[in-house]
C-alpha positions, 0 to 999 in steps of 0.5 A: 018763981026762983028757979025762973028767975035763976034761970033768968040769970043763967042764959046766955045774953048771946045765941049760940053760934051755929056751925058753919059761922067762923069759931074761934075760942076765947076762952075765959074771955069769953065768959068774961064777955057774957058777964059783962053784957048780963051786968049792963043789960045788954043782949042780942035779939034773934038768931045768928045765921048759917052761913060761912060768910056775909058782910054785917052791916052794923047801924047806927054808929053813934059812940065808941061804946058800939064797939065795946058792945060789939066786942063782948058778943063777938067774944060771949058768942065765940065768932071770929069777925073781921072789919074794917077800921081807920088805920090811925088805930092801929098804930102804936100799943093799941095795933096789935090788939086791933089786929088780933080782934079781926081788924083791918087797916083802911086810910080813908083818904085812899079809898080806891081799891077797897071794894076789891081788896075787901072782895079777894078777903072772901075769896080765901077758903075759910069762913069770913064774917066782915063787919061794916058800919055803913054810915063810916062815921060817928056823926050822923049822916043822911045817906048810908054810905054805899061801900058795905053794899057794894063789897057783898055784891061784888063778893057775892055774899049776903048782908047781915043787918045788925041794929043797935038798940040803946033804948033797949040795950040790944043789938038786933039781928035781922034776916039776911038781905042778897043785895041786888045790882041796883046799889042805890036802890038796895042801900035805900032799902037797906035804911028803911029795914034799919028804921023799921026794926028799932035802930036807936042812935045813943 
């Protein structure tokens, strides 16, 4: 029974990364992130895919604490994730560490462009993971918005569906999704996977 329970303690709150994800080393940092998530109760449900790039389409987004949570299995597991963020914040001291997490500048006001500036990002040689949140705000909407769908058909990559949990303090990885070319067929769809699967607001 002790040694179940200690190697309760031991295993990682995150899967391990497989090999054709994007790495990147964090170091203490990451060991850092897996302590915290063992400390809080938080952990990561299912497997990362193989796959050099896919858009992760991260819902819902009900606090600024997804980040934080997001953040600590991005470093715990090792994965070097990209996203899209309001260019407000990258401004001033906090811009440099947003950009060295993977962050991208976007002003909302001037959303021409995106979906091909996001689809050239998938073109370069080395492995892109793209983080989205479809509902692109903190307040709860009724409809996903449909820029994540659109960039992963345009790049031709799949949709990683990762559902936030807070009830159960976990962020949940689904199966891949290949968004087809009836967008607003897909997003619906898109909707329905994330309720079906457990996705609680905060």
């Amino acid at each position: 029974m002790a040694s179940e329970a200690l190697r309760k303690v031991r295993a990682s709150p995150v899967p391990q990364l497989p090999a054709l994800a994007p790495h990147r080393a964090y170091g203490l940092l990451g060991s850092v992130a897996r302590g915290w998530l063992r400390l809080n109760g938080w952990r990561v449900m299912g497997e990362f895919p193989n796959v050099p790039r896919c858009v992760a389409a991260v819902a819902p987004h009900s606090s600024n604490l997804d980040f934080v949570h997001g953040i600590a299995v991005v470093f715990g597991a090792g994965l070097r994730i990209s996203f899209i963020a309001k260019h407000t914040l990258f401004s001033g001291a906090l811009g440099p560490f947003m950009r060295w997490v993977g962050g991208m500048p976007v002003d909302r006001t001037r959303p021409n462009g995106l979906i091909e500036a996001m689809t050239e990002v998938f073109s370069r040689p080395e492995a892109v993971w793209l983080a989205i949140t479809p509902e692109g705000t903190r307040t709860r909407v009724k409809r996903f918005k449909s820029g994540f769908y659109r960039i992963a058909l345009s790049a031709g990559v799949p949709i990683l569906p990762v559902a936030f949990n807070y009830e159960e303090r976990a962020l949940i990885l689904l199966p891949l999704v290949i968004p087809q070319p009836d967008v607003e067929r897909g997003v619906a769809e898109m909707e329905a996977l994330f309720r079906a699967h457990g996705a609680r607001r905060r």
